[in-house]
N, C-alpha and C positions, 0 to 999 in steps of 0.2 A: 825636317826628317833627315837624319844623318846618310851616310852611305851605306852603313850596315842596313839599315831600316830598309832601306830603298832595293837595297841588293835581293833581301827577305822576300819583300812585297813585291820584284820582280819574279823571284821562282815561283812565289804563290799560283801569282798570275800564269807562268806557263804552267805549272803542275795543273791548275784549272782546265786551262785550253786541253793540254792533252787529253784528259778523262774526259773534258767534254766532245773532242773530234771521234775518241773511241767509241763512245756512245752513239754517235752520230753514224760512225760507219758500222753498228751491231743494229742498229733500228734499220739501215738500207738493206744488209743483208738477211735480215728478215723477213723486207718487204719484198725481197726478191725471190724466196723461201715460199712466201706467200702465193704469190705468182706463180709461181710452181707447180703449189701444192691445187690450186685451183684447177692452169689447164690439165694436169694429171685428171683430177677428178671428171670436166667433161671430156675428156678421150675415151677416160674408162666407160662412163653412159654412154656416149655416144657409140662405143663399139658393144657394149650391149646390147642396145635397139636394133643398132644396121644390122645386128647381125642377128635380129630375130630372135634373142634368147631373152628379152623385157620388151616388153609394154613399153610404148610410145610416153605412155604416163609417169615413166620413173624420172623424165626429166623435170618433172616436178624436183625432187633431190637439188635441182642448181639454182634456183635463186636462193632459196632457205644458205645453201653454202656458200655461195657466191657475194651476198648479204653481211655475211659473220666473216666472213676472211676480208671482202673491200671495206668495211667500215674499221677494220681492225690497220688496212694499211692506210685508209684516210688519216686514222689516230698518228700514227707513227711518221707517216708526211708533217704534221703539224707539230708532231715532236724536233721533227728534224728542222722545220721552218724557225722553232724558236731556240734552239740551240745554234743556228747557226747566227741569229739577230744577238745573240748574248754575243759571241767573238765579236760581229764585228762592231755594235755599238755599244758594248761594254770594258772586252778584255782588249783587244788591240787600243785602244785608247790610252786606257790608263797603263800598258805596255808602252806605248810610245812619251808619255808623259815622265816615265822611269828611264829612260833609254834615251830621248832625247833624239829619237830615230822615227818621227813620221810613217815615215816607208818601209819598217819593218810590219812584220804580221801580217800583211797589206792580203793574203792570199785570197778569202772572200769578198774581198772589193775587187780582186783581179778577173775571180769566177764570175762572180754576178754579172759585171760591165759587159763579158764575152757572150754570155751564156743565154742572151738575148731572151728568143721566145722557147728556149727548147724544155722551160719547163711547162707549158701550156700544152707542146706538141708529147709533151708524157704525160700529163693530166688527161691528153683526151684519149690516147693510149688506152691507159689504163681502164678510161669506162667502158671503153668495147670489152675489156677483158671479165670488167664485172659485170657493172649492168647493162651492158650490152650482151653480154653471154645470159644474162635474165630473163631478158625482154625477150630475144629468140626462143631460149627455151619455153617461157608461155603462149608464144603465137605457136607456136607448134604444138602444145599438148594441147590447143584448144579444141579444136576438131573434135580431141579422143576425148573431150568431157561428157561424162554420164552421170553419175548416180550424185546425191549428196556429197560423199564423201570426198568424191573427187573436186566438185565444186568448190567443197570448204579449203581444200590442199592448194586449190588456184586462187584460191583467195588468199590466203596465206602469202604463197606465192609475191601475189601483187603485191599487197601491203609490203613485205621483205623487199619489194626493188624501187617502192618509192621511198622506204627509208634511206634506200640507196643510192637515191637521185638524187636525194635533197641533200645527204652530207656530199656526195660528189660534186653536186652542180655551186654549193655552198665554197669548196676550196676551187675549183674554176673561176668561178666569181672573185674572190678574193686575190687569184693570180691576174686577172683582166685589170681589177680596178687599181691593184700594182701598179703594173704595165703603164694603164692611160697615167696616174702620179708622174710616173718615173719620165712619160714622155713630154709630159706638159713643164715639171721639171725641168728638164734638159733643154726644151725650148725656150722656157723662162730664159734660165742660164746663158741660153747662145747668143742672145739679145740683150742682157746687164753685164755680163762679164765679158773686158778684152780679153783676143784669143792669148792662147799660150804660144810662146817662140814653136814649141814640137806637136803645136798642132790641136792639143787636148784642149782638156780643161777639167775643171773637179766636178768629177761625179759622186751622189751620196749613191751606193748599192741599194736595192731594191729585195732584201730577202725573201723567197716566198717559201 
């Protein structure tokens, strides 16, 4: 491949990354949108009820919601999970292979390394915000069950927060059994590999 070639197929490559980081930070700020739009929604019920102007039963309304907006940002977690494994095991590679610079790009192998458990302590976050805002809301409307109709709206209900357990507790799981890789991993490594003069040594990132 000549130097033109190479020059070409390095812009490529950052023109890739960028639209792909853009992306990356339009799905976060969505998901944060999302969040939003959630607790807005039980504020509004809940000052409904407290304040006496609905039925104990409208919080039925939040797992149905609750359900369609957390499955919506589980999606968008998982989008952001696999754009960001394209930078780092796809574009930085073949960037450094152009460049002849290992250590550039390097940004998501710098994140990941630091970034320890703090995305498990926002997975779990998050399921208070959804199903965890589910699950309360139907221990409390249980009480005020009466007729059919109501029955069938709780039932609804439940079915909508275990579809939301299961995608939630599905990417939980998937960050856990990361983690144990990444630590057993690193273990492996501290015991095959002499250390580095500064201490380190080579970590593969762990993207979740």
């Amino acid at each position: 491949m000549s130097e033109e070639q190479k020059g070409r197929a390095l812009e490529a490559a950052l023109a890739d990354a960028a639209a792909i980081r853009a992306t990356i930070e339009r799905k976060a700020n969505h998901n944060q949108a999302l969040v939003g739009v959630n607790l807005t929604a039980v504020a509004a019920v809940a000052g409904f009820v407290l304040s006496e102007k609905a039925d104990i039963r409208m919080f039925l309304l939040l797992p149905v919601l609750s359900t369609a907006l957390g499955l919506s940002v589980v999606s968008q977690y998982r989008d952001i999970r696999i754009a960001g494994q394209y930078l780092e095991q796809v574009l930085r590679p073949t960037i450094a292979r152009h460049t002849g610079e290992p250590g550039l790009f390097g940004w998501e192998a710098f994140y990941w390394q630091r970034k320890h458990d703090g995305h498990v302590a926002q997975a779990l976050a998050m399921g208070v915000i959804f199903p965890g805002i589910s699950a309360l809301a139907l221990a409390v409307t249980l009480p005020g069950i009466q007729g059919t109709g109501d029955k069938l709206a709780w039932a609804v209900g439940a079915a909508m927060l275990l579809i939301l357990l299961g995608a939630w507790s599905n990417r939980l799981g998937g960050m856990i059994r990361a983690r144990w890789a990444q630590f057993r991993g690193s273990a492996r490594r501290s015991t095959d590999e002499p250390a580095r003069p500064d201490g380190g040594g080579s970590r593969t990132p762990t993207v979740i």
